[in-house]
C-alpha positions in Angstrom: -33.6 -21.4 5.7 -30.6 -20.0 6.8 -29.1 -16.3 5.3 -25.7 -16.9 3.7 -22.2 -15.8 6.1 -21.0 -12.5 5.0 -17.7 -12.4 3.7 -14.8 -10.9 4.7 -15.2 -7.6 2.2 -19.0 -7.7 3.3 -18.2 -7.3 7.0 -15.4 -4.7 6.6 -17.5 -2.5 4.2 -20.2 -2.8 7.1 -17.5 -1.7 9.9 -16.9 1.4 7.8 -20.0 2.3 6.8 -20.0 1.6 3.0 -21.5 -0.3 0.3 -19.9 -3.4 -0.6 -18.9 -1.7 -4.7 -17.8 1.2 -2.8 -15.8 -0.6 -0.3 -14.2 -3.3 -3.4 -13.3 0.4 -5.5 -11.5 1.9 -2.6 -9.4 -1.3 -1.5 -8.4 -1.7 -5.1 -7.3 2.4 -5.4 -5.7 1.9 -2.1 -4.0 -1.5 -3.2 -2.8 0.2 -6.7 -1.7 3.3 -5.0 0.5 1.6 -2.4 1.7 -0.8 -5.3 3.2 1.9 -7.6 4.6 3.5 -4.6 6.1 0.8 -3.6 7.9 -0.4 -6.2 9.1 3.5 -7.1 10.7 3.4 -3.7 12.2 -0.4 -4.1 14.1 0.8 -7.8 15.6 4.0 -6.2 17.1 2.4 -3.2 17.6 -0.5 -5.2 19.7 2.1 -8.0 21.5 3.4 -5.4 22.5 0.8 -3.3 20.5 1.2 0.0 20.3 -2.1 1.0 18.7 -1.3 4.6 16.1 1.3 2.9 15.5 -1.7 0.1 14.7 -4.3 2.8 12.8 -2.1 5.2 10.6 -0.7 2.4 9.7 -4.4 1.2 8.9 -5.7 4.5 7.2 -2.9 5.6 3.3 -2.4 4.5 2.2 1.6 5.4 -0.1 1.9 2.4 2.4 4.2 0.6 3.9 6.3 3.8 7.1 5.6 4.7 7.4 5.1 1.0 6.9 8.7 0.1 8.9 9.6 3.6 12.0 7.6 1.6 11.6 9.5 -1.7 10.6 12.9 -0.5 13.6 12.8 2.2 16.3 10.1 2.3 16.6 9.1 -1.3 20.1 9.7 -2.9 20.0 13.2 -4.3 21.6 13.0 -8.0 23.8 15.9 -9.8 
C-alpha cells in the first residue's frame, strides 16, 4: 500500500524544519498580522486621498513591510 502525498502545508513545514501544528500556528499569526496591517495602511491612505500609496499597498504582499514603511514614514501627518 501506498503512503498518502503530503500536502502542500506538510511539505513546507518540512522545508523549514517544523511540525506541521507549529507550521499551521505561524502561517495563521503571519496571515493575521499582515491582514491588520494591511488594512490600517489601506484606511489612512485611503482617508487622505493617496491614491498611488492605496493601490500599491493592495497589490503589493510584503507580509506587513512596506506597510509599516507607509505609516511610520509617508503617511499624511495630521495637526
Amino acid at each position: 500500500m501506498q503512503e498518502p502525498m503530503p500536502t502542500g502545508f506538510e511539505v513546507l513545514a518540512t522545508m523549514f524544519g517544523l511540525s506541521l501544528p507549529v507550521f499551521i500556528a505561524l502561517f495563521v499569526v503571519v496571515s493575521v498580522w499582515t491582514l491588520a496591517v494591511k488594512g490600517y495602511a489601506l484606511w489612512h491612505a485611503a482617508r487622505d486621498g493617496q491614491r498611488i500609496w492605496f493601490i500599491v499597498l493592495l497589490i503589493a504582499n510584503t507580509f506587513g513591510i512596506l506597510e509599516l514603511a507607509y505609516l511610520l514614514f509617508f503617511r499624511a501627518k495630521r495637526g
